[in-house]
Backbone as CSV, one residue per row, in Angstrom:
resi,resn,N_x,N_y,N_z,CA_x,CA_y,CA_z,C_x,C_y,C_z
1,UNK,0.858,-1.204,0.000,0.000,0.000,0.000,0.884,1.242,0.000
2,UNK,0.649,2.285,-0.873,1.624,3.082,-1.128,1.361,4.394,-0.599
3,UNK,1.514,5.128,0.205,0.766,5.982,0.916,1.354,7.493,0.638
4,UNK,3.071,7.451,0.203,3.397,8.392,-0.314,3.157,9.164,-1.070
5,UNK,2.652,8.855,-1.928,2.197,9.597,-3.764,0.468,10.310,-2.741
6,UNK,0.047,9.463,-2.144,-1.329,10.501,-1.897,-1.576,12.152,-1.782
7,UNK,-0.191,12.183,-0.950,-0.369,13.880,-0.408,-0.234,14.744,-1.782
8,UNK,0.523,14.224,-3.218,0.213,15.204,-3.936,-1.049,15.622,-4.697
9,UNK,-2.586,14.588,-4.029,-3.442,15.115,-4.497,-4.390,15.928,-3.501
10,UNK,-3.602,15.968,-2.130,-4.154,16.513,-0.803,-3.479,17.754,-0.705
11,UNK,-4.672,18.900,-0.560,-4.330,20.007,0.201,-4.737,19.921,1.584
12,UNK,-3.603,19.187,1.932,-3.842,19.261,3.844,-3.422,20.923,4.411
13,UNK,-2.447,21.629,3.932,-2.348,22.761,3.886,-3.061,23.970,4.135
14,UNK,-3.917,23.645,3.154,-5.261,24.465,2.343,-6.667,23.787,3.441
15,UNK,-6.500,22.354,3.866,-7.621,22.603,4.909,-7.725,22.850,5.955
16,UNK,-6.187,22.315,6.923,-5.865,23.201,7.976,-6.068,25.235,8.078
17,UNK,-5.588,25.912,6.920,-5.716,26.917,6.907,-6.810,27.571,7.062
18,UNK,-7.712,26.470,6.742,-9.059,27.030,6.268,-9.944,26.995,7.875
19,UNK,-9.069,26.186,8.993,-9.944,25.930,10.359,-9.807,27.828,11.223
20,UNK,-11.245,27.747,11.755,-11.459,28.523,12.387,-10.054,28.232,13.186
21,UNK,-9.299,28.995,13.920,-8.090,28.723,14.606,-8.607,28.981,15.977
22,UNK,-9.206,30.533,16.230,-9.616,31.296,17.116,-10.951,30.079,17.866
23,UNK,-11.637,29.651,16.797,-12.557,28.711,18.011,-12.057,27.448,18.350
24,UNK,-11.477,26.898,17.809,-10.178,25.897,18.030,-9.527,26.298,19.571
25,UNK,-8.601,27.098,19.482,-8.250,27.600,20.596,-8.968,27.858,22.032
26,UNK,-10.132,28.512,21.728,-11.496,28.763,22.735,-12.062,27.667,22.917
27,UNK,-12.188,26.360,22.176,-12.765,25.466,22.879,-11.586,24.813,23.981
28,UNK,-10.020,24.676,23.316,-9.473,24.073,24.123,-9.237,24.248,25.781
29,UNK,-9.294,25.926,25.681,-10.036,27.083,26.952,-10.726,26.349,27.400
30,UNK,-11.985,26.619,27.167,-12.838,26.179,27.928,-13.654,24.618,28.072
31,UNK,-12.942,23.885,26.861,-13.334,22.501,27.188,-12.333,21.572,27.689
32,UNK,-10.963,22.119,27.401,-9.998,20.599,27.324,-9.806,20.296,26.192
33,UNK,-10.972,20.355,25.106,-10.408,19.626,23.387,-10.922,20.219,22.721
34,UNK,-10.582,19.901,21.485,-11.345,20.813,20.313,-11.985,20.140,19.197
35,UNK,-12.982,19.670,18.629,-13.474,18.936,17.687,-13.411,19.622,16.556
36,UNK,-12.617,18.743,15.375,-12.387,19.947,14.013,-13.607,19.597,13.085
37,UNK,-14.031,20.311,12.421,-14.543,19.545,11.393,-13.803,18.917,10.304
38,UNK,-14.756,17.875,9.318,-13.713,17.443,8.462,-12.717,17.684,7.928
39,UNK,-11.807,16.902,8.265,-10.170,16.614,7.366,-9.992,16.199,6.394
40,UNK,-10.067,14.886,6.973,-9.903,14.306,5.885,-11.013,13.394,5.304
41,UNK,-10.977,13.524,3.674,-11.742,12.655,3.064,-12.337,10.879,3.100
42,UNK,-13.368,10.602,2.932,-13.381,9.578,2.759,-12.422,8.648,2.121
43,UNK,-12.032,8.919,0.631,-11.222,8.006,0.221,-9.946,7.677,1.104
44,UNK,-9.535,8.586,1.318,-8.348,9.124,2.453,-8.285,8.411,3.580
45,UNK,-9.329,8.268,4.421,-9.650,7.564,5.638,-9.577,6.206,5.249
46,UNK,-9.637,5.845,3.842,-10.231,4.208,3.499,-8.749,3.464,3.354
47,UNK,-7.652,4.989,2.665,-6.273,3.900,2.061,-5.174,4.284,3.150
48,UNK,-6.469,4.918,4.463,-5.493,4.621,5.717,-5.484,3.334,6.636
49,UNK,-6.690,3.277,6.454,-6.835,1.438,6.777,-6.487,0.681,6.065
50,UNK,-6.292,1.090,4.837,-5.905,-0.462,3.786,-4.722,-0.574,4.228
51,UNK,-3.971,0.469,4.188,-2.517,0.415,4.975,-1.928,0.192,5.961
52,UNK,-2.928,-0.185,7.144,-2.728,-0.711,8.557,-2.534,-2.593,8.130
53,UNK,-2.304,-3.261,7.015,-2.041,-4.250,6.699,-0.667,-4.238,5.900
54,UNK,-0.021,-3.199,5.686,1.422,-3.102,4.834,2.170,-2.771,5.834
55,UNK,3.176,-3.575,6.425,4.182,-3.999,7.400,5.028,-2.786,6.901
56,UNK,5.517,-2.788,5.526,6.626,-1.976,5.623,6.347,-0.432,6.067
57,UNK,5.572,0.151,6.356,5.440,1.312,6.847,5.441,1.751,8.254
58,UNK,6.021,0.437,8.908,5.682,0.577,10.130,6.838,-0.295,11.267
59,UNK,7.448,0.454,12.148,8.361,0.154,12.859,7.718,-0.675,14.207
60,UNK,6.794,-0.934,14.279,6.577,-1.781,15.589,5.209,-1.978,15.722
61,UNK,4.644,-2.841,16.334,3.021,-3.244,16.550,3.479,-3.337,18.114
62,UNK,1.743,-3.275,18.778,1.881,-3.271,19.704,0.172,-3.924,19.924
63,UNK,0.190,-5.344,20.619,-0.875,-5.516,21.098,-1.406,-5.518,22.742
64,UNK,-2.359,-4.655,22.845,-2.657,-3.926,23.927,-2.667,-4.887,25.159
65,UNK,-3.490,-6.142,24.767,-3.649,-7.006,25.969,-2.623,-8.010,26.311
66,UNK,-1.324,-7.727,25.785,-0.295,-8.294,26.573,0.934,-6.964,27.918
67,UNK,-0.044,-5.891,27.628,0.570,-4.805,28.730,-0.323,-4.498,29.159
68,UNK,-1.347,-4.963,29.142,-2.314,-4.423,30.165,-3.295,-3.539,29.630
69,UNK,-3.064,-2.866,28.767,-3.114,-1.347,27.963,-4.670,-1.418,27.851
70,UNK,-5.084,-2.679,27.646,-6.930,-3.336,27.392,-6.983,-4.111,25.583
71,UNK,-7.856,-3.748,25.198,-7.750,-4.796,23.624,-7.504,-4.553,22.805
72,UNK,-7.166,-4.727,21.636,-7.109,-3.894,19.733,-5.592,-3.884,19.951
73,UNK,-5.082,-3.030,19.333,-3.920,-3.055,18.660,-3.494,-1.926,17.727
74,UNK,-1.770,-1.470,17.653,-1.390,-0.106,16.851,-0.263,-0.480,16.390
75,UNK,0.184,0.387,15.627,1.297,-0.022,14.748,1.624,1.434,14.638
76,UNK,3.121,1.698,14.870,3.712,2.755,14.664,4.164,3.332,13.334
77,UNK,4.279,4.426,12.641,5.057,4.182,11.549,6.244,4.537,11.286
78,UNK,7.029,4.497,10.571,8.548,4.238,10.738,9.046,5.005,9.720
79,UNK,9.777,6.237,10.206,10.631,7.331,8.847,10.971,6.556,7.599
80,UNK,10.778,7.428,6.389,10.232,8.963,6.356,8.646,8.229,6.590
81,UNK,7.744,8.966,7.196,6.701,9.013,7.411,5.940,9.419,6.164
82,UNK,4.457,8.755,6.120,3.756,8.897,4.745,3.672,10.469,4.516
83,UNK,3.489,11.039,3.743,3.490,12.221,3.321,2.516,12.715,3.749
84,UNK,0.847,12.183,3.462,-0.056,12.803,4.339,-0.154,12.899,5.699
85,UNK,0.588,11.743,6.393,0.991,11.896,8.424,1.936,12.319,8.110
86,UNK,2.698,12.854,7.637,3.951,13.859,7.966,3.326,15.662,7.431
87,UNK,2.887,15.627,6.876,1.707,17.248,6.432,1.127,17.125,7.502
88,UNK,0.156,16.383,8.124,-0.715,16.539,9.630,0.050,17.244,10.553
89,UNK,1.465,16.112,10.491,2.213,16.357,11.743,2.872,18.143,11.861
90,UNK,3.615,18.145,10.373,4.536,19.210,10.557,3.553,20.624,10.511
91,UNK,1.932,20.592,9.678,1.787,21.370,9.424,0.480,22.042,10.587
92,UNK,0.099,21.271,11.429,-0.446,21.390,12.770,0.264,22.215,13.629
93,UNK,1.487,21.932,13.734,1.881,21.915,15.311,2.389,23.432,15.023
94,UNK,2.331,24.360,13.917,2.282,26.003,14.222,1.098,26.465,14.717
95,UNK,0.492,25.392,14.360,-1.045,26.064,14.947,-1.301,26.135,16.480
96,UNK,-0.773,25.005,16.028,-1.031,24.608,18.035,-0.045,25.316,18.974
97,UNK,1.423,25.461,18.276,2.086,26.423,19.214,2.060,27.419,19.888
98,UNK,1.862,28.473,19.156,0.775,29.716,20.297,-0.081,29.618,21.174
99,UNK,-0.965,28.407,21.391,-1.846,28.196,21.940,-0.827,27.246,23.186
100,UNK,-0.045,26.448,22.845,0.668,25.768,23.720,1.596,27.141,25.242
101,UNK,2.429,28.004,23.921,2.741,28.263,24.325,2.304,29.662,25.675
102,UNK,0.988,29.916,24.922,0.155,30.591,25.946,-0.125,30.199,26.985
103,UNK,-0.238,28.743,27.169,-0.602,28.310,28.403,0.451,27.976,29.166
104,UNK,1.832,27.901,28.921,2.908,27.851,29.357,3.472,28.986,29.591
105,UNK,3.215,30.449,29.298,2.909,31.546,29.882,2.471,31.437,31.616
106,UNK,1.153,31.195,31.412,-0.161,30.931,32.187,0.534,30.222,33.348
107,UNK,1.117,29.215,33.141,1.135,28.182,34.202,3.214,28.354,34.786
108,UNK,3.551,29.429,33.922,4.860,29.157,34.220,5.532,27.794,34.137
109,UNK,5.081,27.276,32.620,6.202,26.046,32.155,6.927,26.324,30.960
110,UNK,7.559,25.882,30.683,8.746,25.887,29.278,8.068,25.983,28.210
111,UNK,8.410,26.898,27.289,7.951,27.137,25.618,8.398,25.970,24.915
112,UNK,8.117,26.339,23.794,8.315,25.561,22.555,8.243,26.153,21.906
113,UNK,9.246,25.657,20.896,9.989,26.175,19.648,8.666,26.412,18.167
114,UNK,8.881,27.630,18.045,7.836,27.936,16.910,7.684,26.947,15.829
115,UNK,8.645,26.264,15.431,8.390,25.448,13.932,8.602,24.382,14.684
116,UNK,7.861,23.348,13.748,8.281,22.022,13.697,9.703,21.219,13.438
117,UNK,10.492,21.885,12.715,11.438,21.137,12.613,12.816,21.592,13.573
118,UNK,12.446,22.467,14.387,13.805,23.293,15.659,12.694,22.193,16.916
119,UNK,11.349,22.027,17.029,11.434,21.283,18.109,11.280,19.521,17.986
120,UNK,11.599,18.947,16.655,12.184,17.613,16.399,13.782,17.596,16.562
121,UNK,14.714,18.759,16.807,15.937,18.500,16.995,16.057,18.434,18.158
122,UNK,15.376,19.233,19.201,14.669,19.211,20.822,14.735,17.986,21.238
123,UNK,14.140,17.221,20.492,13.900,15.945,20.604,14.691,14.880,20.642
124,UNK,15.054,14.961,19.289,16.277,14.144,18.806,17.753,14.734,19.772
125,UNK,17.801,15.524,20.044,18.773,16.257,21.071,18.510,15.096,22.455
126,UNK,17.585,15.027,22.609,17.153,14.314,23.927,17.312,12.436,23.792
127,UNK,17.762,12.516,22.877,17.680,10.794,22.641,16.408,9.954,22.137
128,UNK,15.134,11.083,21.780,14.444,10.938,21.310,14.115,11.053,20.080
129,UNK,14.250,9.839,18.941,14.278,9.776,17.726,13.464,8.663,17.041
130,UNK,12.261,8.408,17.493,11.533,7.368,16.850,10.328,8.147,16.738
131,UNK,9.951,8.039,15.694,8.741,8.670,14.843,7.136,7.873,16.264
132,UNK,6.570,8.719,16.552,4.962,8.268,17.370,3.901,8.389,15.971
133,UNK,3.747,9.084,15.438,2.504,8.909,14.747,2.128,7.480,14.395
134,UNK,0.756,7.290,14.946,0.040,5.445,14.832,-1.202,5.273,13.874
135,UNK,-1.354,4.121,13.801,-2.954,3.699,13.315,-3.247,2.428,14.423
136,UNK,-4.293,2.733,14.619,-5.047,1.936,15.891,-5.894,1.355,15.365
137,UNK,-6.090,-0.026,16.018,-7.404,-1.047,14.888,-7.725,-1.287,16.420
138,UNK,-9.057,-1.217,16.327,-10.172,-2.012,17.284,-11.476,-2.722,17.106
139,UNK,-11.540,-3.763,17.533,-12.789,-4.787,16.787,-13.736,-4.787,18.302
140,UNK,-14.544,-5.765,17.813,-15.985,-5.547,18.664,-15.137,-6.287,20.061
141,UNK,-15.102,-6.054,21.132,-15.076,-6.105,22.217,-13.560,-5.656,22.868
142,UNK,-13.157,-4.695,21.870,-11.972,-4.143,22.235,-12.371,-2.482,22.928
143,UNK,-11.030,-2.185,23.479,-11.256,-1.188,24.756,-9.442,-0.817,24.483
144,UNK,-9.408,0.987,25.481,-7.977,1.104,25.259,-8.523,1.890,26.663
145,UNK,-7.252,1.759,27.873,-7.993,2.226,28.789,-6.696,3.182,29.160
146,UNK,-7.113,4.463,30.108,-6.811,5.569,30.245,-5.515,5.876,30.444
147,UNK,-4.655,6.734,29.742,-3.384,6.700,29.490,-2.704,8.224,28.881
148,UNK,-1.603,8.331,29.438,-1.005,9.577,28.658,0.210,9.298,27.935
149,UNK,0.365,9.721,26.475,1.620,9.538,25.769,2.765,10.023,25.809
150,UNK,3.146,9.675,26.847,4.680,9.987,27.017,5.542,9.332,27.015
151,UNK,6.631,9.465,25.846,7.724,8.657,25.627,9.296,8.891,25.886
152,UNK,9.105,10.286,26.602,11.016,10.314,27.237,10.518,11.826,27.792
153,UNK,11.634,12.448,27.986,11.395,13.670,28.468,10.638,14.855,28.323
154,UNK,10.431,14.835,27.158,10.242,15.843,25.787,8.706,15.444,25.973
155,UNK,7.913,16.149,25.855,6.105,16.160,25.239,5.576,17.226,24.903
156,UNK,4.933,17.511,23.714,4.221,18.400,23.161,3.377,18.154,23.553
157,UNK,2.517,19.535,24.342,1.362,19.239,25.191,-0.336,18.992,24.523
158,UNK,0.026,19.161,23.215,-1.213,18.531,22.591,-0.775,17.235,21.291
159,UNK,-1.614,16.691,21.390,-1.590,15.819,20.230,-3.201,15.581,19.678
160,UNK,-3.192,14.400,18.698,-4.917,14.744,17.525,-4.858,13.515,17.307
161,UNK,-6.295,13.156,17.676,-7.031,11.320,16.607,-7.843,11.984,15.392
162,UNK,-7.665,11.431,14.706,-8.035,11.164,13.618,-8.875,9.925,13.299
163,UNK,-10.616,10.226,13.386,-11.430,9.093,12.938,-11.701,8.624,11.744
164,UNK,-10.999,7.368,11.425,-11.321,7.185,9.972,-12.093,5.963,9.516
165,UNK,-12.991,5.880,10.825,-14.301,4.919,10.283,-15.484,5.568,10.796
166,UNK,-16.449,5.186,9.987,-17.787,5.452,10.448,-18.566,5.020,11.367
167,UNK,-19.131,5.972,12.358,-19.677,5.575,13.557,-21.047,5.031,12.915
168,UNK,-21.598,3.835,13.749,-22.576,3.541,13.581,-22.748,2.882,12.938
169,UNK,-21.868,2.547,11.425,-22.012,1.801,10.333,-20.572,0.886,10.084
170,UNK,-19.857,1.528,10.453,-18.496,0.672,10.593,-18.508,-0.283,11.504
171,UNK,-18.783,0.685,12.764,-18.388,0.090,13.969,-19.917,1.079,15.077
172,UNK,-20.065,0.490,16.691,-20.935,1.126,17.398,-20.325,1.069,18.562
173,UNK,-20.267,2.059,19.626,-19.248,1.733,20.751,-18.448,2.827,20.506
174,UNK,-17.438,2.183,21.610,-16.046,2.557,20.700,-15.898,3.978,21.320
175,UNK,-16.537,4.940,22.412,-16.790,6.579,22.523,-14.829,6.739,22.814
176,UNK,-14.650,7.869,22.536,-13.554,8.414,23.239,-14.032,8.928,24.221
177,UNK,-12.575,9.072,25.131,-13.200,9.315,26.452,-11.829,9.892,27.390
178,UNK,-12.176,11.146,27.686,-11.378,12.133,28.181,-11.401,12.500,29.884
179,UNK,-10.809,11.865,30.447,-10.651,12.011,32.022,-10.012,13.265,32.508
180,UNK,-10.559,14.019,32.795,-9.346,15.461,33.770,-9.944,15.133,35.538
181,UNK,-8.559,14.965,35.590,-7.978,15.272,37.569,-7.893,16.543,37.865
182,UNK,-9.179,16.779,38.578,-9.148,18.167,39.402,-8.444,18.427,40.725
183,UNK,-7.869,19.369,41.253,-7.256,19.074,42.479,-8.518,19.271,43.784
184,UNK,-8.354,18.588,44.670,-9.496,19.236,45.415,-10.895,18.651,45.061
185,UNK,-11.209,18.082,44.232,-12.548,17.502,43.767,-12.181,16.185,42.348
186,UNK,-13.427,15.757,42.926,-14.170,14.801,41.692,-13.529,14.596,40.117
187,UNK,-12.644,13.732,39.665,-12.591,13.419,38.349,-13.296,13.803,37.351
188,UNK,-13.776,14.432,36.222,-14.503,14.740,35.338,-14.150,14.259,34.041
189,UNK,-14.839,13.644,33.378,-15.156,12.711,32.547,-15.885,12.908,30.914
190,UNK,-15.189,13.375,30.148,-15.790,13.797,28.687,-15.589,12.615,28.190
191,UNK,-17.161,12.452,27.434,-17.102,10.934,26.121,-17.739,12.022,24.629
192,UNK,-16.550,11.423,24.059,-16.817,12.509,22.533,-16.844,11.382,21.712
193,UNK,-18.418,11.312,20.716,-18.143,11.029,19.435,-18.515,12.170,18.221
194,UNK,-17.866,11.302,16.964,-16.607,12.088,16.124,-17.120,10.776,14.740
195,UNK,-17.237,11.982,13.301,-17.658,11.641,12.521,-16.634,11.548,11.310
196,UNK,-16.213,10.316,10.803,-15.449,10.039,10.080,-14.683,11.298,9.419
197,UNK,-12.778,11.259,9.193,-12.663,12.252,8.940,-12.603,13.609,9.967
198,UNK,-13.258,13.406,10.953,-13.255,14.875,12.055,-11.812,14.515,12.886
199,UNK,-11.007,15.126,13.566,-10.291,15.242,14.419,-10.314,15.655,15.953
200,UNK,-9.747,14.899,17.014,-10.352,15.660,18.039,-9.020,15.865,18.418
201,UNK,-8.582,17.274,19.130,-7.066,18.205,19.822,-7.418,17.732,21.207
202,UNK,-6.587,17.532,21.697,-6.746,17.217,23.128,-5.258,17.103,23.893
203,UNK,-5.028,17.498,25.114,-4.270,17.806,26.122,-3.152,16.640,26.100
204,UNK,-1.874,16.013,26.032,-1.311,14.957,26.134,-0.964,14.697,27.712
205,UNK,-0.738,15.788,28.378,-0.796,15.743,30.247,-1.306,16.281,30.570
206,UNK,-1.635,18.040,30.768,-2.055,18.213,31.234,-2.725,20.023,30.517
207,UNK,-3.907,20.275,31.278,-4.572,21.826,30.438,-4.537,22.602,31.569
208,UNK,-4.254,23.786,31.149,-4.263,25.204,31.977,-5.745,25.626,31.988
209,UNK,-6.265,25.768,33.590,-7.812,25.842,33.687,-7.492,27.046,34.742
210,UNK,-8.285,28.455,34.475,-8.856,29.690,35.142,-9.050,29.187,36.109
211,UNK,-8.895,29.470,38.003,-9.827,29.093,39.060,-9.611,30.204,39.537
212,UNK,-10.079,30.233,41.162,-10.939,31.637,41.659,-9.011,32.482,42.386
213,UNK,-8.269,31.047,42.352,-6.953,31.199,42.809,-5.693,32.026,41.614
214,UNK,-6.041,32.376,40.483,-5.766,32.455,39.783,-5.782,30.635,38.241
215,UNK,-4.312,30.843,37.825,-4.288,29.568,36.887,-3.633,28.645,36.774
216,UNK,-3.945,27.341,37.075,-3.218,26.356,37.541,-3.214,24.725,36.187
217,UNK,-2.488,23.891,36.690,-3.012,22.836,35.905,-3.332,21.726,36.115
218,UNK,-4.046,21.039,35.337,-5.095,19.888,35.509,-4.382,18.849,34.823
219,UNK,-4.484,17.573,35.359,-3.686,16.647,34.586,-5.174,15.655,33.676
220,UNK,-4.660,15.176,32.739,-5.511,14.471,32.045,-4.851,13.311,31.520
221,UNK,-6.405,12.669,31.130,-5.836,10.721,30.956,-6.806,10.576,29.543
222,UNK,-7.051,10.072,28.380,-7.441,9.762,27.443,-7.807,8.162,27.270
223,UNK,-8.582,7.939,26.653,-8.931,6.081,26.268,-10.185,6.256,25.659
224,UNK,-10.248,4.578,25.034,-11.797,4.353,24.235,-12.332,3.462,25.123
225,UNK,-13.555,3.905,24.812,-14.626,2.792,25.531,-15.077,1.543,24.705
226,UNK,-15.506,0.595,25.126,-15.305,-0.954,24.498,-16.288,-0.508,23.150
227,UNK,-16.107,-1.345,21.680,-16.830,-1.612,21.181,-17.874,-2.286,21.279
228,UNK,-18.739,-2.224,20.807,-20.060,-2.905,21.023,-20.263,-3.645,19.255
229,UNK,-19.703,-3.568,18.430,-19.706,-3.956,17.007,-18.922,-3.474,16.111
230,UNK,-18.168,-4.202,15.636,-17.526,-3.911,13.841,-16.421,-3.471,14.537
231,UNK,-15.516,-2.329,13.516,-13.883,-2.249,13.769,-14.045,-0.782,13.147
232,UNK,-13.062,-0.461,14.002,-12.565,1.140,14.413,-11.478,1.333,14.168
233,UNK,-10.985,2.358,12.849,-9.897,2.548,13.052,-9.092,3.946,13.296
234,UNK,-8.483,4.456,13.360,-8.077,5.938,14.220,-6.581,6.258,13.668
235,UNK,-6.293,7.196,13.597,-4.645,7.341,12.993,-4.559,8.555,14.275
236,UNK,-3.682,8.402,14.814,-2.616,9.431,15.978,-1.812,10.267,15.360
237,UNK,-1.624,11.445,15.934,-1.027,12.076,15.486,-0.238,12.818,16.379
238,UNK,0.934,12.443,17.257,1.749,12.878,18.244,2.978,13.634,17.949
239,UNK,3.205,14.815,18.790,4.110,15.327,17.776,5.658,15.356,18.063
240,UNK,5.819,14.988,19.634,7.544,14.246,20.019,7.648,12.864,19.430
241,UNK,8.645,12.407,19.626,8.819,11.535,19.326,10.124,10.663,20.421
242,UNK,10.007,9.484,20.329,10.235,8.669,20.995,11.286,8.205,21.436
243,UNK,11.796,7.401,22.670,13.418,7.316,22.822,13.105,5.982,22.070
């Protein structure tokens, strides 16, 4: 499955540009995540699954229920990265930087480097040099239970799923599901579904939340809830990378 040649008929560019940024940002404010509208295309979503069966694109599998992790299964992919997950990757994370770095303002933590390619040397500086972007397969009674992606020192405080099956008709089940640790109170609990093609932004540790004390931060945990039918598949989009 050849995944390279796709991006020259994709303006991933041209549809990122085209996202409201400003409500993007304001939801992450005030919700924790941000739901995009469509990305990517159907066909697009289809020869991303066909490709979760071509080994060579991919540096490692990982099946969940021999670590505990819960059921289904991911596969990493392995430099150079397909052209359309490498446009997601490189051409996101300006977006997201201002917004990162605002809240690292906010909370008094460490910036990040405006472009993508000064904070992959960050990285790679750190001993961190294995590509994260995944595709995740989950079938009917699979589950991924609550977890944050961190793979060495280094984390970009947001990362993006990418749904590329159809709810309801693909598969039923299956909700994402967004945990934030409040200090002082009660766990709070977001379940988002997400229509083939949509993307959801969400926190990789932790979000800068307004309180009456001024602004502090909240740590957060991510996972899917079990399928109930058919198969789910999801492409990740993380933007450190790995020791």
């Amino acid at each position: 499955m050849r995944l390279t040649n796709m991006a020259k008929t994709i303006t991933i560019k041209d549809r990122l540009e085209a996202l409201n940024w400003d409500d993007l940002s304001e939801a992450l404010d005030r919700d924790g995540y941000a739901l995009t509208p469509g990305l990517l295309r159907p066909q697009e979503c289809a020869r991303l699954v066909e490709a979760y069966d071509d080994n060579s694109l991919f540096r490692s599998q990982v099946v969940m229920a021999r670590f505990g992790f819960g059921r289904g299964e991911y596969k990493y992919f392995k430099y150079p990265l397909p052209e359309m997950v490498s446009d997601l990757r490189e051409r996101t994370y300006p977006k997201l930087a201002p917004i990162v770095n605002r809240w690292a303002a906010q909370t008094r933590s460490n910036s990040y480097p405006e472009h993508y390619e000064e904070f992959l040397k960050v990285c790679h500086g750190a001993g961190q040099d294995k590509p994260t972007p995944l595709l995740l397969k989950y079938e009917a009674g699979d589950f991924n239970c609550l977890h944050q992606d961190l793979y060495g020192a280094i984390a970009f405080p947001f990362q993006m799923t990418f749904f590329l099956s159809r709810r309801e008709v693909d598969y039923s089940g299956g909700e994402f599901v967004l945990v934030e640790q409040r200090p002082r109170m009660q766990s709070r609990a977001v379940v988002i579904t997400a229509e083939q093609g949509q993307a959801v932004i969400f926190p990789t540790r932790y979000r800068a939340v307004s309180g009456t004390r001024g602004i502090y931060k909240t740590n957060l945990r991510h996972g899917v809830s079990r399928l109930r039918s058919g198969k789910r598949f999801t492409l990740g989009i993380i933007f450190h990378d790995a020791q």
